[in-house]
C-alpha positions as CSV (number, residue, x, y, z in Angstrom):
1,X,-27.1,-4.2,23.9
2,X,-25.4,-4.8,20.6
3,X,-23.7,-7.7,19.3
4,X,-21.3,-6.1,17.6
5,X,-18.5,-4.4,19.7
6,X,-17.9,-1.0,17.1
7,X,-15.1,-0.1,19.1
8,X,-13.0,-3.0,18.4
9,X,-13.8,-2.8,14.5
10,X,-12.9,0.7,14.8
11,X,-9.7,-0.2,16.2
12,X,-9.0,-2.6,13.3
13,X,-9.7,-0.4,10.2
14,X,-5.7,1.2,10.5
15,X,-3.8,-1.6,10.5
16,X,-6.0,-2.9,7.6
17,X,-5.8,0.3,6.0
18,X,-2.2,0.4,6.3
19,X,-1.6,-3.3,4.7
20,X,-4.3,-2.2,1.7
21,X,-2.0,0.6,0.9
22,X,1.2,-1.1,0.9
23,X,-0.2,-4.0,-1.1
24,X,-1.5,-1.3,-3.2
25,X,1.6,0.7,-3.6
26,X,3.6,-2.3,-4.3
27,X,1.1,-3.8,-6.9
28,X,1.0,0.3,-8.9
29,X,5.1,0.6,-8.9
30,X,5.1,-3.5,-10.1
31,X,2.6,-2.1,-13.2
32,X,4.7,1.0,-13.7
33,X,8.4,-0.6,-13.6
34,X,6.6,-3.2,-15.8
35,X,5.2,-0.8,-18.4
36,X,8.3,1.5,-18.5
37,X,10.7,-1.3,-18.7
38,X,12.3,0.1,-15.9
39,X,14.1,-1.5,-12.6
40,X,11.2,-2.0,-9.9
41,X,14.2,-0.5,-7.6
42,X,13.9,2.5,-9.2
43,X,10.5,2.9,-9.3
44,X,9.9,2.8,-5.8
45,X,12.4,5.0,-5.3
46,X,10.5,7.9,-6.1
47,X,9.1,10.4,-4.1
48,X,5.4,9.8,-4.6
49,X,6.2,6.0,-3.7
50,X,8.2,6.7,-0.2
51,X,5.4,9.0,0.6
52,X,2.7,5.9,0.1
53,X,5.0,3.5,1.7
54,X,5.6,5.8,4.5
55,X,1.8,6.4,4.6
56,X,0.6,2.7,4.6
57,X,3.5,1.9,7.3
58,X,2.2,4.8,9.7
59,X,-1.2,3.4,9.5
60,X,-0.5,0.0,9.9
61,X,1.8,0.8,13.3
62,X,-1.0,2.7,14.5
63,X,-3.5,0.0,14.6
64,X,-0.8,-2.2,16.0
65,X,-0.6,1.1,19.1
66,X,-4.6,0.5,19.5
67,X,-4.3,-2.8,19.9
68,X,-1.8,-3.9,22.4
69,X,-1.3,-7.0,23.9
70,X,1.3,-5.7,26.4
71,X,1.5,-2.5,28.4
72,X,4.5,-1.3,26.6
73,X,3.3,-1.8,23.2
74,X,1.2,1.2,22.7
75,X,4.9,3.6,23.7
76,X,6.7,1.3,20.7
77,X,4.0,1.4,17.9
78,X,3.5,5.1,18.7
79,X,6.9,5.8,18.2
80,X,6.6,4.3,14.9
81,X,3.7,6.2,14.2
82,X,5.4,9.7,14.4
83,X,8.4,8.4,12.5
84,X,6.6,7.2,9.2
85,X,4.0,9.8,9.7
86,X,6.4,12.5,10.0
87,X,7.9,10.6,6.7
88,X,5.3,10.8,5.0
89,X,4.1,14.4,5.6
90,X,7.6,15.2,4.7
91,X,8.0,13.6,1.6
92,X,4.7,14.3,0.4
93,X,5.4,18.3,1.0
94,X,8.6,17.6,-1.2
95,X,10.9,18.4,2.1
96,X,12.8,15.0,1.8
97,X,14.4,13.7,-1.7
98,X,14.5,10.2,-1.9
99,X,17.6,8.0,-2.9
100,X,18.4,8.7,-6.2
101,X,15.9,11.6,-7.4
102,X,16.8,14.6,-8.5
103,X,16.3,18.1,-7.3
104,X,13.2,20.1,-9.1
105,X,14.5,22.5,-11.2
């Protein structure tokens, strides 16, 4: 018998994953608008940044699917899920343009 139930930790590490990689992408455009002197706006913006936002948001609702408190819950958060992970796949393919960036050449 363990004392430590793995399968709930393993059903915490997205959501924590997710909020790491927001706080991460938000604290890396902060240091780039601040070193280019450019608007923090349009720094996030960019592609690479909607793709990490995207990313850390599909993470977080997918720990928030695994860990329902009601039965509906899981249908919601997995809904998410496929929308920002969709997102991101997307944008990190270059499929989507983000506001304000311009077509590759």
């Amino acid at each position: 018998m363990s004392l430590i139930d793995w399968w709930w930790v393993a059903r915490q590490i997205p959501w924590i994953l997710g909020l790491a990689t927001l706080l991460l992408t938000l604290s890396w455009g902060n240091w780039e608008a601040h070193i280019t002197r450019r608007r923090r706006r349009d720094v996030w913006a960019q592609h690479s940044y909607q793709a990490a936002f995207s990313l850390g948001f599909a993470l977080f609702t997918l720990g928030l699917a695994l860990n329902p408190q009601r039965w509906w819950e899981p249908y919601l958060w997995g809904a998410f899920f496929l929308y920002f992970g969709v997102q991101a796949i997307l944008l990190a393919r270059g499929g989507w343009r983000s506001r304000g960036e311009k077509p590759r050449a």
